[in-house]
N, C-alpha and C positions, 0 to 999 in steps of 0.2 A: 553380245555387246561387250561382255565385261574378254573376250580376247583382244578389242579394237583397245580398250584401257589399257591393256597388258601392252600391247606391243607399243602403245603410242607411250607408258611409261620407262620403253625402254629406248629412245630417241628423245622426250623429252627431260629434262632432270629436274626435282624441287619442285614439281609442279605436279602433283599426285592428286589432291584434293580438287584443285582446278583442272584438270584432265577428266577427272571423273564428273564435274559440275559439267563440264559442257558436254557430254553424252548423254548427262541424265535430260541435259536443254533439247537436243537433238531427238532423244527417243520420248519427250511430251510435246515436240511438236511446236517450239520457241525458236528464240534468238537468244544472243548472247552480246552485252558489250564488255570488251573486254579493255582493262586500263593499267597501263603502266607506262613506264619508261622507256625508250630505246631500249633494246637488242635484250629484251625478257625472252624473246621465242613467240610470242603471237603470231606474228603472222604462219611460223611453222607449225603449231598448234593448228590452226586452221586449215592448211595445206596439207598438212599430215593426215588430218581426219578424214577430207575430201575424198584421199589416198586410198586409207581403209578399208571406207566404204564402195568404191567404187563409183561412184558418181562423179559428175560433172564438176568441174571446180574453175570459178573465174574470180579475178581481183581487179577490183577498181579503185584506184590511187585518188582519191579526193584532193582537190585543189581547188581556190578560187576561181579559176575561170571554166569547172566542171559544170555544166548545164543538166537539167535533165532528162534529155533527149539521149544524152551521152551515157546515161541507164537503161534507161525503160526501152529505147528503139525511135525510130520514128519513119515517116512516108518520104519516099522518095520518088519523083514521075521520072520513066520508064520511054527515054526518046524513040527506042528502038521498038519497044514494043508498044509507046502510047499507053500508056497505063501505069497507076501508080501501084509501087509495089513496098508492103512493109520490114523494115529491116530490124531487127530482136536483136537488140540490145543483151548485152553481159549478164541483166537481172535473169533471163533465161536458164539457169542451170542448179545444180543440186545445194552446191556451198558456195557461198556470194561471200568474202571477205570484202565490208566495206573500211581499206586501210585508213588511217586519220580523217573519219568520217566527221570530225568537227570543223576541217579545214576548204567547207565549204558551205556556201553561205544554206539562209533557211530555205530558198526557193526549191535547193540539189536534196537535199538531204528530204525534206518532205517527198520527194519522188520514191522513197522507199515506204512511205505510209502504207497503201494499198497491200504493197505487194506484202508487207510483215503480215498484217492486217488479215486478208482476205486470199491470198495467193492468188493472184491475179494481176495485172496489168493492163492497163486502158491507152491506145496508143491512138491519138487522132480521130477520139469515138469509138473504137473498135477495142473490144474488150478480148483479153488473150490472157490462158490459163496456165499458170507454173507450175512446173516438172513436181512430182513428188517424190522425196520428200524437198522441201527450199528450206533452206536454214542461212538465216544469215547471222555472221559473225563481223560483230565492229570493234575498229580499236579505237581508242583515240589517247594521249599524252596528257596526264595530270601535274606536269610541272610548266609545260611551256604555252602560253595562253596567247600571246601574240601573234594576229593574222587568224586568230580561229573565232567559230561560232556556234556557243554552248548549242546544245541540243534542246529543242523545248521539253518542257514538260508531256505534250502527247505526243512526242518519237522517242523519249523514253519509256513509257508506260508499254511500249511494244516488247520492250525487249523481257525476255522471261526472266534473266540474271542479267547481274551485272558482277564481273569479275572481276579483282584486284589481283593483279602477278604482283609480287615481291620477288627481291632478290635473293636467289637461291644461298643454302649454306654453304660452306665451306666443303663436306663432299660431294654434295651434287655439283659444284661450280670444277672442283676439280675433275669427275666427270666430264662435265660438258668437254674441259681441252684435252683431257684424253681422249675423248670419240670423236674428235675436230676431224673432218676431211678435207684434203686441199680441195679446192675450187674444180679443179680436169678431173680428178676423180668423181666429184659431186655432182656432174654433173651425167655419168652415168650409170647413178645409183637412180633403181625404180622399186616402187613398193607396189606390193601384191595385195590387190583386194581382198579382206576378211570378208565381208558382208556384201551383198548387192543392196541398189535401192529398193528393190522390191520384199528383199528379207526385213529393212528394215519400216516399211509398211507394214507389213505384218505383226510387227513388234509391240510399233506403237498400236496398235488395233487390240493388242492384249492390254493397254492400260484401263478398258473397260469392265476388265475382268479384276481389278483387284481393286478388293473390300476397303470402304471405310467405314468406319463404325460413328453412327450419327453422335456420340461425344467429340470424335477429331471435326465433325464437321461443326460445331458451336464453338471447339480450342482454335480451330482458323477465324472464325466471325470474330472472335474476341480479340485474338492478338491483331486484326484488320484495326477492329472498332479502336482499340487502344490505342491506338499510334495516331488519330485524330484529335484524340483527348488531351495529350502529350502539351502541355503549355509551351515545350520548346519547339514545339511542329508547327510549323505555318499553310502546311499541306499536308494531309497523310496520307493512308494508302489508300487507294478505290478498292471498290468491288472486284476489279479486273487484277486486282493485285492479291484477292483471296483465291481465284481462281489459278492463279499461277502459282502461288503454295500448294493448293490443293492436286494439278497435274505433277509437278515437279517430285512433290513427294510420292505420287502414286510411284513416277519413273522409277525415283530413286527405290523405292521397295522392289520393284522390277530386278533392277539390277542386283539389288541385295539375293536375289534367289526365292523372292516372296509375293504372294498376292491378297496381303494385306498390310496397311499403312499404321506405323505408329506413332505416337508422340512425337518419340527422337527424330524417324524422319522429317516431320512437321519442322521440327525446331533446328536440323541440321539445315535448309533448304530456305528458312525465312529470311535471314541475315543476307544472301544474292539475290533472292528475288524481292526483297521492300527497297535493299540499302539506296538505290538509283529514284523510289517512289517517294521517298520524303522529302520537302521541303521545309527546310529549320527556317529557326526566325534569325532576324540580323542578332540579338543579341546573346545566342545559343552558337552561332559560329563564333561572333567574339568572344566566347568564354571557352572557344576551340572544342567544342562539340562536336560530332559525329553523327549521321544517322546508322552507325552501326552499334554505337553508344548507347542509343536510345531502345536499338533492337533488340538487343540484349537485354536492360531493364524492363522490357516490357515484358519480353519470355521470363523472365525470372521471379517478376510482379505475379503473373498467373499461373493458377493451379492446375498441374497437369492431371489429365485425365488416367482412373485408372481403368 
């Protein structure tokens, strides 16, 4: 995994941290939404990893008049043969990037519930099982809000992280126009599979092998419990949100070269997987508040484990 990091940080620039967050997403068996501005590289992020790993890779452009039929698949009768026959939908494959998944209404967007959920798919009654591994990665635009449709509360809880791209520094940016390729060359550059999906099965089937020690598992129940208490929280985190620390950081030890989990991974991996699970109160945002704000006080309030 950590050569898919390597190569994917030398196509992507400034985004080292967030490169490595969404493999550790990948290799626990998550999603990922990811948020920024026009032309951060997200969707090449996404496209790139697909790459990789060699898997299947499809993009679905969300728009308002995207249906969810236009996902998941649907029946169609069969003049010729009399008979109706099912057609599998884009949700079918390895890496789903769902591009400005906000810019379609709640009906579309719930049609990813199951399949994050359960990996699965239910088309006309008929229940149909996704490729493994399915990772879906979403983006969606934190400045422009018109025409779109916040995400609820339980299609976010699916996702393992949620990722904030910023704009890169001044050498990575000057990178990026240095390795710019025109357009006719770009498009007959191919990249070579690191990993198959079946290595990467394998992988994650190792995350049952690394230890945690029943202190880290009361330091995750605590920083959960805390973020409840939080008088500026009007939501905090579920239980499904201690579990996704608790996979996240096994990954992340994984990747580290390790099969046991420590604190710091605990506390590097809390901040993307809560920041998306809090709900502030209205007068914690007017006082321009953060739930990243609060994640941080809250890691900071409690005693780590020695």
């Amino acid at each position: 995994m950590n050569e898919i990091i390597q190569a994917m940080e030398q196509r992507l620039f400034g985004q080292k941290l967030n490169i490595r967050l969404l493999v550790t997403a990948l290799l626990a068996g998550g999603h990922v939404l990811l948020e920024g501005v026009p032309g951060l590289g997200k969707t090449k992020m996404a496209r790139t990893l697909a790459e990789f790993i060699g898997g299947d890779y499809r993009r679905i452009q969300f728009t308002p008049d995207l249906m969810p039929g236009d996902i998941t698949g649907s029946v169609i009768y069969n003049m010729q043969e009399h008979s109706f026959t099912t057609i599998q939908g884009p949700i079918f494959t390895n890496v789903l990037l769902a591009d400005e998944i906000n810019r379609s209404g709640p009906k579309t967007q719930a049609a990813l519930l199951e399949a994050m959920e359960e990996r699965q798919v239910t088309i006309q009654g008929n229940t149909y099982k996704l490729p493994n591994p399915f990772f879906v990665v979403a983006t969606q635009n934190p400045v422009e809000y018109e025409g779109t449709y916040p995400l609820p509360e339980a299609q976010l809880d699916r996702f393992l992280f949620k990722l904030v791209l910023d704009y890169p520094g001044e050498e990575a940016e000057i990178a990026i126009l240095r390795g710019h390729i025109p357009f006719p060359q770009h498009q007959e550059e191919t990249l070579s599979a690191i990993l198959t999906p079946g290595r990467i099965e394998e992988l994650q089937r190792k995350l049952a092998d690394v230890v945690v020690e029943e202190s880290l598992y009361a330091y995750i129940a605590t920083i959960i419990r805390k973020t409840r208490e939080s008088k500026r929280v009007q939501l905090g985190a579920s239980p499904r949100a201690g579990i996704a620390v608790l996979m996240a950081s096994k990954a992340w030890a994984l990747l580290d070269g390790r099969t046991y989990v420590t604190p710091d991974d605990i506390k590097l991996v809390a901040r993307p997987a809560l920041r998306h699970r809090l709900l502030l109160t209205p007068q914690a945002e007017l006082e321009g508040g953060t739930s990243d704000h609060i994640i941080q006080e809250t890691l900071g309030a409690i005693p780590v484990p020695r």
